[in-house]
Phi, psi and omega in degrees: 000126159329138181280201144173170173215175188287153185299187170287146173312329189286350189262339159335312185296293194304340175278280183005283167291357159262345160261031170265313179305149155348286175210095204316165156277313174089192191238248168264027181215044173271336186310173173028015210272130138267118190253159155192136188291140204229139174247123210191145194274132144266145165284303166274024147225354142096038173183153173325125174203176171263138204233149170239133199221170204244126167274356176252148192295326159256018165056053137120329140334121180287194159240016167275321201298308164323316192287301159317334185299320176080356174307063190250048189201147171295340162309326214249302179282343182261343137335282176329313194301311178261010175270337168237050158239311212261072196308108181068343172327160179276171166280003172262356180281333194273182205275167158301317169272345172285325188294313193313305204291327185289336168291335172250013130334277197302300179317313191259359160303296199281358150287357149278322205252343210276016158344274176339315162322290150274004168290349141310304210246026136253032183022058173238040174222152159336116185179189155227138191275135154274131172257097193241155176219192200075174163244218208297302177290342171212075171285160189186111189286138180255329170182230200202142162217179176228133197210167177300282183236176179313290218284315188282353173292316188292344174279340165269327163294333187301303186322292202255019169239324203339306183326318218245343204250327165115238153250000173287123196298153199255115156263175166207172198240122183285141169275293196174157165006145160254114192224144167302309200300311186296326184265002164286295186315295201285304195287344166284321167285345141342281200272015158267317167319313171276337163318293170311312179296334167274340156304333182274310193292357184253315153332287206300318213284345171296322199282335192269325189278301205309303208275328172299330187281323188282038175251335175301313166299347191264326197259351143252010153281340140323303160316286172299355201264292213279320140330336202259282205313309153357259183305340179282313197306319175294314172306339190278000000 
């Protein structure tokens, strides 16, 4: 499998503005792409209007193409929006008439893309997976892979954990990109993590002797207290 990462900003821009348009150019899934206009109830504005629709899923687009784009949340597309329309203002910052153009700026890039979104959170992209097992109360991250999807991520952690993970069932999660740098990147935050975490258990099990012993010290100046408290009493 190929590496990639997200695209560069100028071709970022450049999908951008053609999925702004009306009727896109599109990318590499433009062969046969047909728009036609649907008179149809919007839900976000709450009456009947004319809508423009697509027959291809990404308006022309691929979904390796989607993936690069990097868009996978409407936050992440009204960021982009205001770092190159509106540079860089928050959205409280614009004019009355700039929110009007940034919302539909913002609506109609993510109502074409907001797919993607889950096909990000149903792994079904390329990428690298946290490989975790356990459940909800004792999850316990075992590593990082670089896989197609979740089942070949979950068929390689199995490979390459199975061991650490037990009878708990083994799952995986999309990250980020498949990259070397990126599973470098994940697996260093890992092992600083678990670092800490083997410094505080090595704190507690220190913290934990101390307090046995001075309880050992304590129960033989007791002793020794009561021994003594003895002896007087047998002398008197």
């Amino acid at each position: 499998m190929k590496t990639f990462g997200q695209y560069e900003e100028a071709r970022r821009i450049a999908i951008v503005k053609d999925l702004l348009k009306k009727e896109p150019k599109g990318g590499d899934d433009r062969h046969g792409m047909q728009f036609e206009t649907v008179h149809e109830y919007c839900g976000r504005y709450n009456h009947y209007r004319d809508l423009q629709r697509c027959n291809r899923t990404w308006w022309g687009y691929s979904l390796h193409q989607m993936h690069r784009l990097g868009f996978f949340s409407k936050t992440a597309v009204e960021a982009f929006i205001l770092t190159h329309y509106y540079n860089g203002q928050s959205e409280y910052e614009l004019t009355r008439g700039e929110k009007g153009g940034f919302s539909r700026k913002v609506n109609r890039i993510w109502d074409r893309i907001e797919n993607i979104s889950r096909t990000r959170r149903n792994g079904q992209l390329p990428g690298v997976y946290q490989i975790a097992c356990g459940g909800y109360y004792d999850t316990a991250v075992l590593g990082f892979v670089i896989a197609t999807d979740k089942d070949h991520a979950v068929q390689l952690g199995t490979t390459l954990f199975g061991g650490w993970a037990g009878d708990r069932e083994i799952r995986s999660e999309y990250k980020d990109y498949p990259q070397a740098d990126a599973i470098q990147k994940a697996a260093a935050v890992l092992q600083a993590g678990l670092d800490r975490d083997l410094q505080k258990e090595k704190q507690r099990h220190a913290d934990s002797v101390k307090k046995i012993e001075d309880q050992i010290k304590s129960a033989q100046m007791a002793t020794l207290i009561a021994m003594d408290c003895a002896e007087d009493i047998g002398a008197a």
